[in-house]
N, C-alpha and C positions, 0 to 999 in steps of 0.2 A: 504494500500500500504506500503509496508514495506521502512525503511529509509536507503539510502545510505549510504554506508560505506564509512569512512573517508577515506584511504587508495584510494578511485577509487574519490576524489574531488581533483582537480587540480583547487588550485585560479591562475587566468591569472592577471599579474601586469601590468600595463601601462608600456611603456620602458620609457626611462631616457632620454632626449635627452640632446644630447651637447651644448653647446653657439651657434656654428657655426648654427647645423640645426634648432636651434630656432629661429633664424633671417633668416633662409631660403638661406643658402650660398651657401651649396652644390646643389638646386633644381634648383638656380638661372643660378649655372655655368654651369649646364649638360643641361638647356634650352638652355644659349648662345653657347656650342657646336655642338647641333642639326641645331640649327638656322645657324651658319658659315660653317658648313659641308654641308646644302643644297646650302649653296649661291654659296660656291666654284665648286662646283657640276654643279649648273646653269651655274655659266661663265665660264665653262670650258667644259660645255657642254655634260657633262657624267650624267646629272641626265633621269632618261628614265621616270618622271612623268613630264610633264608638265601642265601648266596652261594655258585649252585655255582661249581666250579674248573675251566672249561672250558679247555683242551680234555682234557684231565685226568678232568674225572667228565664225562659226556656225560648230556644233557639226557634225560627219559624222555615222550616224544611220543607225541598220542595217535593212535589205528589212522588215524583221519579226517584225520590234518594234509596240507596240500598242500602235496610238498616235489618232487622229481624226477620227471619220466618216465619212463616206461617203456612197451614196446610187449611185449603179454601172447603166450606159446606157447599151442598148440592141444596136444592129446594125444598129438603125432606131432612137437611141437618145431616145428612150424612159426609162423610168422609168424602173429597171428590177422586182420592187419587187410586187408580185402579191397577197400578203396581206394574208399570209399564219396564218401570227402571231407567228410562229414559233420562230421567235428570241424574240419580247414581252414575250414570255413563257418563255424561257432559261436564260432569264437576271434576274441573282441572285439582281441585285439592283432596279429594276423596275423601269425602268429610259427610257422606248420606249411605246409613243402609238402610238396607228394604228387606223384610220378610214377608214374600207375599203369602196367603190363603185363599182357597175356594172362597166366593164369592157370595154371603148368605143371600142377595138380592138378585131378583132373575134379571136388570139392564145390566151385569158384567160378570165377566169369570173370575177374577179377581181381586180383591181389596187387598190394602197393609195390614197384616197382625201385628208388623213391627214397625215404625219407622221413626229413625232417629237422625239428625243434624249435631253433629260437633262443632258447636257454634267456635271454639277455641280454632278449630284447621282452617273453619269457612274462609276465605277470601274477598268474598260479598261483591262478586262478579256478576249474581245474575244469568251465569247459564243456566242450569237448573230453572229457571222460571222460562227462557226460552225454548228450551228443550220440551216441555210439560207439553202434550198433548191436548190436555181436558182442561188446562189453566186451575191445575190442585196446587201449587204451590206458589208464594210471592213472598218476597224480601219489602217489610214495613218503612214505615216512617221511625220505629220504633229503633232509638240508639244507644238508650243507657242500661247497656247490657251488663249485667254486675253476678257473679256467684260467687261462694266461700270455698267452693270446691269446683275440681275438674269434672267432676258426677254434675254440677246443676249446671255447668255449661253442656249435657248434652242435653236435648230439647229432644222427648218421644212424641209418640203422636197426641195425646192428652194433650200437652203442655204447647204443641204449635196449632192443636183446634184453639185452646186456651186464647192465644196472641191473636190469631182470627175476631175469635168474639171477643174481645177489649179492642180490636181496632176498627172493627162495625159499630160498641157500641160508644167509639170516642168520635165518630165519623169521620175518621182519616183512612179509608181506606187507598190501597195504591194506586196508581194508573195502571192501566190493565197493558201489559205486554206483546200487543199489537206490535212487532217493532219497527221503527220507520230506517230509513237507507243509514242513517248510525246508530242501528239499535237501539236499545231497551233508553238506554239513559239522556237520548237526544230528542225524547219523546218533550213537548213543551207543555207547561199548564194550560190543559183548556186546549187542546189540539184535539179535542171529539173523540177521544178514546172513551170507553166505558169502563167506569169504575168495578169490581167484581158484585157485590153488592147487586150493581142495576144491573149487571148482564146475568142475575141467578132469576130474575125476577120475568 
């Protein structure tokens, strides 16, 4: 390999600094100008960022956000998911199992006897809810997901009908996953999708 010519080496020096910025004067003072400019901002009421006071004022989310599971009822309260495994397939994190059973209802062959979401592996992509066939599954408005153990992060099927009926009867339910040319999450408020809710009815 042939050696560099001196002419194309440029030594970089350290710069020099001054007294002031060696005690950190200048860095100090354009902190405390940022800091007075917001405050003034604040009580004056011209700043357009605020700071909500969670958990206090709760955040306003929009239809589309992917926050919890839920496994959707039929017209009759039943279970809608007929154990297709279609979303267990789709989910890049492999965070859903399914035990399907004969079918005690004569519209399908089979229902879930098991079905569980490891909310801890989830990802909250949202395949699973495109995948779904029958629209039995959907990812809430619902964020402040909290357990004491690894056991009550997994969600059975009780406990995601459960998240169903408290977000029917909070009337947040999701936009329904129609997906438009960028998917589930580029659906907009009020783009005539139907909520799940009106499309049971």
């Amino acid at each position: 390999m042939p050696a560099i010519a001196e002419k194309n080496v440029r030594w970089v020096k350290h710069p020099k600094l001054s007294l002031a910025e060696q005690i950190y004067l200048p860095t100090i003072a354009q902190g405390m100008v940022t800091t007075i400019s917001h405050l003034v901002k604040t009580l004056t009421g011209t700043n357009s960022i605020q700071t909500q006071q969670y958990p206090e004022q709760k955040p306003s989310l929009p239809p589309h956000y992917r926050g919890v599971h839920r496994l959707n009822r039929d017209e009759q309260g039943r279970v809608k998911c007929v154990s297709c495994y279609m979303c267990s397939t789709a989910c890049p994190a492999n965070c859903i199992d399914i035990v399907a059973a004969p079918s005690p209802w004569p519209d399908r062959e089979k229902y879930p006897e098991l079905f569980v979401i490891d909310e801890l592996r989830c990802i909250y992509c949202g395949m699973c809810e495109q995948a779904c066939p029958v629209d039995a599954i959907e990812l809430t408005t619902i964020f402040d997901l909290t357990g004491m153990s690894r056991e009550d992060m997994m969600f059975d099927k009780e406990k995601l009908l459960s998240v169903f009926d408290q977000t029917v009867a909070m009337g947040t339910d999701p936009v329904r996953t129609k997906g438009g040319r960028l998917s589930v999450a580029a659906e907009p408020a009020g783009s005539g999708l139907t909520t799940s809710s009106s499309a049971q009815s």
